[in-house]
C-alpha positions in Angstrom: 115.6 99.6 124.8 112.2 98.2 123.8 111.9 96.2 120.4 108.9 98.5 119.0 108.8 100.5 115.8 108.6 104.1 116.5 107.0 105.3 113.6 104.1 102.2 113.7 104.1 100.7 117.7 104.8 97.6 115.7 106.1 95.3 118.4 107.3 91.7 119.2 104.9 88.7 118.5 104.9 85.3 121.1 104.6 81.6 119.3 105.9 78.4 118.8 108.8 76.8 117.2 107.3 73.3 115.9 109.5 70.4 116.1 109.0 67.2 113.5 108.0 65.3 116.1 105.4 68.3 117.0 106.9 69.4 120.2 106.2 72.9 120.1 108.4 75.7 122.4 107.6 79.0 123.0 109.9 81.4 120.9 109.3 84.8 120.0 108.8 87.2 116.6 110.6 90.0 116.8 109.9 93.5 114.4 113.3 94.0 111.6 114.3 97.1 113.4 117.0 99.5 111.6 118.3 102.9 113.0 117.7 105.5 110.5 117.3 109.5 109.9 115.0 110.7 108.2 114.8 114.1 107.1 111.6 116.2 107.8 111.2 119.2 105.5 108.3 120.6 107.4 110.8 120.6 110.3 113.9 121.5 108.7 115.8 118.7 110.8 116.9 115.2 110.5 114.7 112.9 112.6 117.0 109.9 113.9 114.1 106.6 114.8 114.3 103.3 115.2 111.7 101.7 112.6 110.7 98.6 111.3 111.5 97.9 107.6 108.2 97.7 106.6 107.3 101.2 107.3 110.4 102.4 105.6 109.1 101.2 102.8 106.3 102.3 103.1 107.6 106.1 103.9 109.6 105.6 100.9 107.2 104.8 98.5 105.2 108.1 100.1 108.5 109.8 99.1 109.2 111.7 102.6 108.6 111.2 106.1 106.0 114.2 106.3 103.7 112.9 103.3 103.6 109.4 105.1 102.7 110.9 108.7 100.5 113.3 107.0 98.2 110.6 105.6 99.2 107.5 107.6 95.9 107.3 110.4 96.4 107.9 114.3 95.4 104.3 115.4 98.7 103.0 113.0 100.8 104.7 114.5 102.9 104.1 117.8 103.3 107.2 120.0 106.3 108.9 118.7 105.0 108.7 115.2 101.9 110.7 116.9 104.1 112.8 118.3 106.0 113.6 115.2 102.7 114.0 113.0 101.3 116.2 115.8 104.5 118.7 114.9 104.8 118.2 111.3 101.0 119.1 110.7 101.8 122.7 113.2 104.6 123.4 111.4 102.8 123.0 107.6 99.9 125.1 108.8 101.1 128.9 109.4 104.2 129.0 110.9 106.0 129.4 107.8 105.8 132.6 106.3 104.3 132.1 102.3 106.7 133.0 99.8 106.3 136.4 97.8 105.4 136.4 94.0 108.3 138.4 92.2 106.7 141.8 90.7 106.6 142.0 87.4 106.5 145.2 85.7 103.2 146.5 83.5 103.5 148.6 80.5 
């Protein structure tokens, strides 16, 4: 399974571990990656993804995984967050049927 954040395509970084005496070795930087599920509301389902902790703070401080796809832009995100965004937005325009004001009664 590839290090890369689903949510942002953030993925690993190559450098160099520097030595006191300047020697530098090649080493790598690799993305904090946590399994977590998130729930989608606009999908009524639990979304299980393997992201980076800086986007889940991120979709936290948006306050749900929707809102953050919703307004995060295309070129940040990695392909399944595209993918996900692509069905959120479907689902929030139309397919749900609106809800009915309860009738009141006039006298």
């Amino acid at each position: 399974m590839p290090r890369v954040c689903q949510l942002t395509g953030k993925s690993g970084k190559a450098g160099h571990n520097v030595a006191h005496s300047n020697k530098k070795t090649n080493r790598r930087f690799e993305p904090n990656l946590q399994q977590v599920t998130l729930h989608s509301d606009a999908l009524r389902r639990d979304v299980s993804l393997r992201v980076c902790t800086r986007a889940l703070r991120t979709v936290q401080k948006h306050g749900s995984l929707d809102s953050y796809l919703i307004k995060a832009l295309d070129q940040h995100l990695g392909e399944t967050g595209l993918r996900l965004k692509r069905k959120v937005r479907k689902a929030m325009t139309g397919t749900r049927k609106p809800v009915a004001a309860p009738a009141t009664e006039a006298s």
